[in-house]
C-alpha positions in Angstrom: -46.5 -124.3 -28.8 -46.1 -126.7 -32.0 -49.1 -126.5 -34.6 -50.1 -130.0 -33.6 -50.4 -129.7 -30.2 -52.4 -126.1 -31.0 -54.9 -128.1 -33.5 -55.7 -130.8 -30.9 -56.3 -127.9 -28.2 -58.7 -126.1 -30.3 -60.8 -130.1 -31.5 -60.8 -131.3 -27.5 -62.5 -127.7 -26.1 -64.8 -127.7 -29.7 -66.1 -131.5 -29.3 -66.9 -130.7 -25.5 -68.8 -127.2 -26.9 -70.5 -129.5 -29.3 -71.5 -132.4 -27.3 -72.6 -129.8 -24.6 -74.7 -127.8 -27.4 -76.6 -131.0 -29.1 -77.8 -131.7 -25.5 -79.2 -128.6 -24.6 -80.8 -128.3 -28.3 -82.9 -131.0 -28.0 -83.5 -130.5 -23.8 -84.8 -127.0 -25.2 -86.5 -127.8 -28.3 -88.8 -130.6 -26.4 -88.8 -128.9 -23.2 -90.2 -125.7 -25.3 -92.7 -127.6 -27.2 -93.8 -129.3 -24.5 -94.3 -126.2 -22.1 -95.5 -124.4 -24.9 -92.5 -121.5 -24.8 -91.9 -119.9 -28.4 -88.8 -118.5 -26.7 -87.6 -121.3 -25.3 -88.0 -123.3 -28.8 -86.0 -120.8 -30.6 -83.8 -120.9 -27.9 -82.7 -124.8 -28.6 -82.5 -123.6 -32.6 -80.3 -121.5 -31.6 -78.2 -123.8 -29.4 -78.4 -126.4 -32.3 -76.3 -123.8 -34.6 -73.9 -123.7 -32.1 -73.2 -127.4 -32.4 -73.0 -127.0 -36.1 -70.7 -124.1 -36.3 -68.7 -126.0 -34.0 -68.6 -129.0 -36.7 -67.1 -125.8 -38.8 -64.7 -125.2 -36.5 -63.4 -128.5 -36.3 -63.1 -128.7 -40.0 -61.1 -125.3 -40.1 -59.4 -125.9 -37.3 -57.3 -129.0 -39.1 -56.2 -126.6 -42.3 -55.7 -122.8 -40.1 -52.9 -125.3 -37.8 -51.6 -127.1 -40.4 -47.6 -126.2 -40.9 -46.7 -123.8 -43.6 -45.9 -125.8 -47.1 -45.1 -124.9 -50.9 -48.4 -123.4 -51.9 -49.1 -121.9 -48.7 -45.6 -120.3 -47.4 -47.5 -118.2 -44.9 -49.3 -121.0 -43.3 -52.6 -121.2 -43.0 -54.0 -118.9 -40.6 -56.4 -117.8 -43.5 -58.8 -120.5 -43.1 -59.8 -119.7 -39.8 -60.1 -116.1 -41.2 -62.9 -117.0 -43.7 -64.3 -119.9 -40.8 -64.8 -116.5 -38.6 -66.7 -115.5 -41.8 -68.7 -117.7 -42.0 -69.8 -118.3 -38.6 -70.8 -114.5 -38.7 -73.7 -115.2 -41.6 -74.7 -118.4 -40.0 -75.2 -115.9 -36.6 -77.1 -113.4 -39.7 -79.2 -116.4 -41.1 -80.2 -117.2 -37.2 -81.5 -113.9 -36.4 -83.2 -113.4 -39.2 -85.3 -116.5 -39.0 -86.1 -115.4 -35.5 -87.0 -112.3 -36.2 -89.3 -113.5 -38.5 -91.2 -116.3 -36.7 -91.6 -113.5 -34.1 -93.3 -111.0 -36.1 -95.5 -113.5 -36.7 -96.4 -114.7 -33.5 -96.7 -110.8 -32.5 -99.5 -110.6 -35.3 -102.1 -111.6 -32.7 -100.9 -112.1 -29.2 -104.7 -113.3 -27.9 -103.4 -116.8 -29.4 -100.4 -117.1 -27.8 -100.0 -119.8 -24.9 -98.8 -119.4 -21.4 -95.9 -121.4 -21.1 -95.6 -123.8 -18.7 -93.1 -123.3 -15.4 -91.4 -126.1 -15.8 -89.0 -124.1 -18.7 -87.8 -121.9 -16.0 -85.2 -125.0 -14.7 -84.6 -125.7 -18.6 -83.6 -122.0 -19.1 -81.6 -121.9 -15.7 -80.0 -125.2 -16.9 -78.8 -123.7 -20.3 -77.8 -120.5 -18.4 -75.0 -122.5 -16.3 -74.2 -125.0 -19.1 -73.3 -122.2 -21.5 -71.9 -119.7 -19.5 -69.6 -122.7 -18.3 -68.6 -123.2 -21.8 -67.9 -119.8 -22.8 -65.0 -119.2 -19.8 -63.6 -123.1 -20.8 -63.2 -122.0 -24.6 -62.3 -118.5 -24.0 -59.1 -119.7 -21.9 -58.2 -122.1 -24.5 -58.8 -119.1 -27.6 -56.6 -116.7 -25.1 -53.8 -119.3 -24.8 -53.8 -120.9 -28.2 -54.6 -116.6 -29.7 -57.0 -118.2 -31.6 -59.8 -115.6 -33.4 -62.1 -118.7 -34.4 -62.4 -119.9 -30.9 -62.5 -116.7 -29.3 -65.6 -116.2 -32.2 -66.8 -119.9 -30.9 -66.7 -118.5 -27.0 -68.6 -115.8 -28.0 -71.1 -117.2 -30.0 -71.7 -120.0 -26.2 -72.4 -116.8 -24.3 -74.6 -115.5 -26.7 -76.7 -118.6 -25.9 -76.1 -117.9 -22.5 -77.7 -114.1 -22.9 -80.3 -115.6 -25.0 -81.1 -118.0 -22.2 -81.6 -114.8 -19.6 -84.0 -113.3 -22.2 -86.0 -116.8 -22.0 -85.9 -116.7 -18.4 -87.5 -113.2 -18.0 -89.7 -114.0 -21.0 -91.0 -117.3 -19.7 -91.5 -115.4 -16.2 -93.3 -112.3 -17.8 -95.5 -114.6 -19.7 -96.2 -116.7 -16.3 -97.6 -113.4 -14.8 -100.2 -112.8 -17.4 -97.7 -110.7 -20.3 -98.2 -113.3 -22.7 -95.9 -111.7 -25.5 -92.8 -111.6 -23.2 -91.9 -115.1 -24.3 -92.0 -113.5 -27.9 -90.1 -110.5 -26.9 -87.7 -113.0 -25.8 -87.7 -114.1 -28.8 -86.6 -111.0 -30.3 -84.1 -110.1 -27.7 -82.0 -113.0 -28.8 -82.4 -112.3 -32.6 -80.8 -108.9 -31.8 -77.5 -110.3 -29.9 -76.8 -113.0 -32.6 -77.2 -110.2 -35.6 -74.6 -107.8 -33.2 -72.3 -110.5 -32.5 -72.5 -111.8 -36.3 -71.7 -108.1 -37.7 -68.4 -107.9 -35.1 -66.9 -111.0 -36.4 -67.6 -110.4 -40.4 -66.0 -106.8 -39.7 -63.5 -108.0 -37.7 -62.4 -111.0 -40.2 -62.9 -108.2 -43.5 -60.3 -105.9 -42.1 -58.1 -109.1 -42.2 -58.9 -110.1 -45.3 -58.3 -107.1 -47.2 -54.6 -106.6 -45.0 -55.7 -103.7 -42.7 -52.8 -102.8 -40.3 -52.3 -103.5 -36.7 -53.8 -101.1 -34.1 -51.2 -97.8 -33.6 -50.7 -98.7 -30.0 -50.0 -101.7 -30.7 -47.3 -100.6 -33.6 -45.6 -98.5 -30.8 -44.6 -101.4 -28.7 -43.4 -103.2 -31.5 -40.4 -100.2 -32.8 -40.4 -99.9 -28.8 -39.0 -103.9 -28.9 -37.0 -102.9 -32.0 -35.6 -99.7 -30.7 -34.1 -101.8 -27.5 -31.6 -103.6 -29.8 -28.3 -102.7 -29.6 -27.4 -101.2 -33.3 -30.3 -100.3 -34.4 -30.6 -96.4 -35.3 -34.0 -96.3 -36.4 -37.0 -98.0 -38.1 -37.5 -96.5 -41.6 -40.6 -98.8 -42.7 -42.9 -100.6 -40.6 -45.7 -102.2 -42.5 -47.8 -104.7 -40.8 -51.2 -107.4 -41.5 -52.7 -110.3 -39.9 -53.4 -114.3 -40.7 -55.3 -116.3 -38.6 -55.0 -114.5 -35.2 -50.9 -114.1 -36.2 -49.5 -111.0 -37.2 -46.8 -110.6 -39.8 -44.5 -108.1 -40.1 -41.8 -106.1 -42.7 -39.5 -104.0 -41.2 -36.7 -101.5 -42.8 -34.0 -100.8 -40.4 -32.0 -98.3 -40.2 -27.9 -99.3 -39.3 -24.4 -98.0 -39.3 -24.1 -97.5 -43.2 -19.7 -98.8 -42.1 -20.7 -102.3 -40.4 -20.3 -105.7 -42.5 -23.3 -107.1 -44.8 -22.9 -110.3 -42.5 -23.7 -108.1 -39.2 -26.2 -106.2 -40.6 -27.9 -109.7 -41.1 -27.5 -110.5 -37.3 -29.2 -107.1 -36.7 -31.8 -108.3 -38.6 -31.9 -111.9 -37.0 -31.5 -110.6 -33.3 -34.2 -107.6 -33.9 -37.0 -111.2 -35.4 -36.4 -113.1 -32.4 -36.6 -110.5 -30.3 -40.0 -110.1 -31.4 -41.1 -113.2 -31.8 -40.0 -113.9 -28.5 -41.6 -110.7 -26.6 -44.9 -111.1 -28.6 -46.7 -114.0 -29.0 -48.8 -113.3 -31.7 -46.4 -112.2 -33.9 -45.7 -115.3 -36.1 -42.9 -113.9 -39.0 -40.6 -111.0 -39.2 -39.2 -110.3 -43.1 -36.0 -107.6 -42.2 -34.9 -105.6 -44.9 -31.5 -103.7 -43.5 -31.3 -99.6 -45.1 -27.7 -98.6 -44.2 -29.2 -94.9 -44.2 -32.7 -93.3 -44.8 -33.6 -93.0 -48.5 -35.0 -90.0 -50.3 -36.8 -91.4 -53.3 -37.5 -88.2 -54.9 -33.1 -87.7 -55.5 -32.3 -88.1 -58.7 -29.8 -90.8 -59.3 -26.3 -90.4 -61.1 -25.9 -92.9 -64.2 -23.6 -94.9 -62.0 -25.7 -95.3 -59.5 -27.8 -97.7 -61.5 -25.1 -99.7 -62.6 -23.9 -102.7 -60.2 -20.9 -103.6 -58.9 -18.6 -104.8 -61.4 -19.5 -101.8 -64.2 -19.2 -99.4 -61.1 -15.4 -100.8 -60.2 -14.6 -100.9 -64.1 -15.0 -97.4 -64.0 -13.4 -96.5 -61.2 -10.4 -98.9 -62.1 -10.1 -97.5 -65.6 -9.4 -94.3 -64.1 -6.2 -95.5 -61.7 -4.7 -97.7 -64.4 -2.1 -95.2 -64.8 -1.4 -95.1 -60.8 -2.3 -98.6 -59.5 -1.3 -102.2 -60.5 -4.0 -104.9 -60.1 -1.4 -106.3 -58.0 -1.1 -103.3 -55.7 -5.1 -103.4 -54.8 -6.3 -106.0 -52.2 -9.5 -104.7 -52.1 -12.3 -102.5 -52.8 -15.2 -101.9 -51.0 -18.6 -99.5 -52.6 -20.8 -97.8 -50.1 -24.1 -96.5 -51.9 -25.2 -93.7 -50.1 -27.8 -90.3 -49.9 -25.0 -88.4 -50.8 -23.5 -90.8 -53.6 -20.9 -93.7 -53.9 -18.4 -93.7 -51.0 -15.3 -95.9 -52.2 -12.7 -97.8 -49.6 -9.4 -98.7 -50.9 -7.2 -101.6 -49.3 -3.7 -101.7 -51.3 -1.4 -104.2 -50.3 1.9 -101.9 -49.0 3.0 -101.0 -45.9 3.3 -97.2 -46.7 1.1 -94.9 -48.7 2.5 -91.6 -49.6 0.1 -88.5 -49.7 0.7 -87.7 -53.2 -0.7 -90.9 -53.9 -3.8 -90.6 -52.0 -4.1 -87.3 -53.8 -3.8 -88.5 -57.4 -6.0 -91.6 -56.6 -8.7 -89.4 -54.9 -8.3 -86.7 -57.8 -8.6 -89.6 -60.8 -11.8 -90.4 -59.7 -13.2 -86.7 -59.7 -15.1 -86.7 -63.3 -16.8 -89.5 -61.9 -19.9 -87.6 -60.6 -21.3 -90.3 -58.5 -18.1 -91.1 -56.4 -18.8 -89.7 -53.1 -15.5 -89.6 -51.2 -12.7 -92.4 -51.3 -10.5 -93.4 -48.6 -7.5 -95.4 -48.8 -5.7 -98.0 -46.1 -2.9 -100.4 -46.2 -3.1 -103.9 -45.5 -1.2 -104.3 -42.4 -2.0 -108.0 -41.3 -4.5 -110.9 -41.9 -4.8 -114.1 -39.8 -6.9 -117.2 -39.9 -7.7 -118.3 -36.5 -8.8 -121.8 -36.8 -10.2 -122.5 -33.0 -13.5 -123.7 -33.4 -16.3 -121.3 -31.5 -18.2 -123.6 -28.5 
């Protein structure tokens, strides 16, 4: 699924949450006045932050969707990271002011009204309304593995929950407990502060790069593992953006194969799990052609590159070898040191040859091993591939 078809996904199910919420807010907040029910009140305050964290969501919904670009190379999954955030103080900032206006109320409970039945059908009416909601967004989050509607979802059927505490509260208070409707009250201040803590920690750990569960990095070398080629994973580092996950891998391959199918490895083992995984939104591949002991110390050669590497090497056969006579050399840096292949263009090589070649490059104390081929025969085949 393309980004654009993602963002208009996550705006349709948000403007139905919203038009859905600003109706219940005011049904409860002049139902509630009007029957006298505290709860019931608080209740449509509560519903009316719904409809403006889903104003929140649609503005972070158009930047988290939006395609990667120059400043942003990772996308923008971020966004919805910090919109999660923030949705978890404005659930904070809700229970605390209900909290609040109920300790007040519980200051002297001989004042407090009996609310009239008619907010039992608003309360069942918000009940159904929300819990509708909730399912409808959740399947859209789920599809779209989107954290900020998943947070959105939540936050319906905490109004849902909230609307049960009403209902017992408002029923309670209809047989004579009066200071049910506050406990109500209170009830509901305690699910928004839970669900508001969850989604703060659960955004945090993203922020600050925290890796993917265990489990969940098992089934991912499991994936890996499956390709034909691979030996082993050496480094498998892992964070999240936006509900995606991005990964760095090290792979371990035959230290002998070509650089050009080691990056085929390294293209087949990124699909592979992009394709078996759908939240994982970028694979970076880094191919090791053995496992690397960073505690060896390295020969002086070692550090050098290519050309001062071959310099030295070629210094050393000047007396035995022509420039003419060599087709090709090939430098293998590995645990053990420097592993050096020599093409020469002849059809025979004698073993005294091999021997002085393989002996010249002795002092060198990074060289490895050397082994040494003839160039038999080389052909362009032209036939395009279909």
């Amino acid at each position: 699924m393309d980004s654009s078809t993602a963002q208009s996904q996550a705006i349709n199910v948000t403007l139905i949450g919203m038009a859905l919420d600003l109706f219940l807010a005011g049904l409860k907040i002049i139902g509630g006045t009007l029957t006298q029910s505290f709860a019931l009140v608080t209740d449509g305050i509560h519903s009316l932050t719904d409809a403006i964290t889903d104003i929140f969501v649609l503005l972070v919904a158009r930047f988290a969707h939006a395609a990667p670009d120059e400043e942003h190379p990772y996308g923008h999954g971020r966004f919805e990271t910090l919109g999660t955030i923030g949705m978890g103080v404005v659930f904070f900032s809700t229970a605390a002011v209900l909290l609040y206006d109920s300790y007040q109320r519980l200051q002297n409970t001989e004042d407090l009204p009996v609310p009239a039945a008619a907010g039992l059908g608003i309360a069942l009416l918000s009940i159904a309304g929300k819990e509708w909601i909730f399912h409808y967004t959740m399947r859209v989050a789920k599809r779209l593995n989107s954290n900020l509607l998943k947070a959105n979802a939540w936050h319906s059927r905490s109004d849902a929950i909230s609307s049960v505490a009403v209902l017992i509260g408002l029923i309670g208070a209809q047989q004579g407990y009066f200071w049910m409707d506050t406990l109500a009250a209170i009830f509901v201040a305690c699910i928004i502060a839970t669900i508001g803590w969850e989604l703060c920690m659960d955004s945090l750990k993203e922020l600050v790069d925290t890796s993917i569960p265990k489990q969940r990095r098992q089934q991912i070398q499991r994936c890996i593992m499956a390709v034909d080629g691979i030996l082993g994973v050496t480094r498998l580092r892992s964070r999240s953006s936006g509900g995606k996950i991005i990964l760095e891998v090290q792979l371990l391959v035959n230290p002998r194969i070509s650089v050009s199918e080691g990056h085929q490895l390294g293209e087949i083992v990124s699909r592979s799990l992009t394709g078996n995984f759908s939240d994982v939104g970028d694979v970076i591949v880094h191919i090791d052609p053995e496992t690397h002991n960073h505690d060896k110390a390295l020969h002086d050669m070692e550090l050098f590159g290519r050309e001062n590497v071959l310099e030295s090497i070629k210094e050393r056969w000047q007396d035995l070898l022509t420039e003419e006579q060599i087709e090709e050399v090939s430098l293998h840096y590995l645990e053990r040191g420097i592993e050096v292949d020599l093409t020469l263009r002849q059809a025979q090589i004698s073993d005294a040859l091999a021997q002085q070649l393989a002996a010249a490059l002795e002092p060198l104390q990074a060289i490895a091993s050397v082994r040494i081929y003839n160039k038999l025969h080389e052909a362009s085949i032209n036939q395009q591939l279909s």
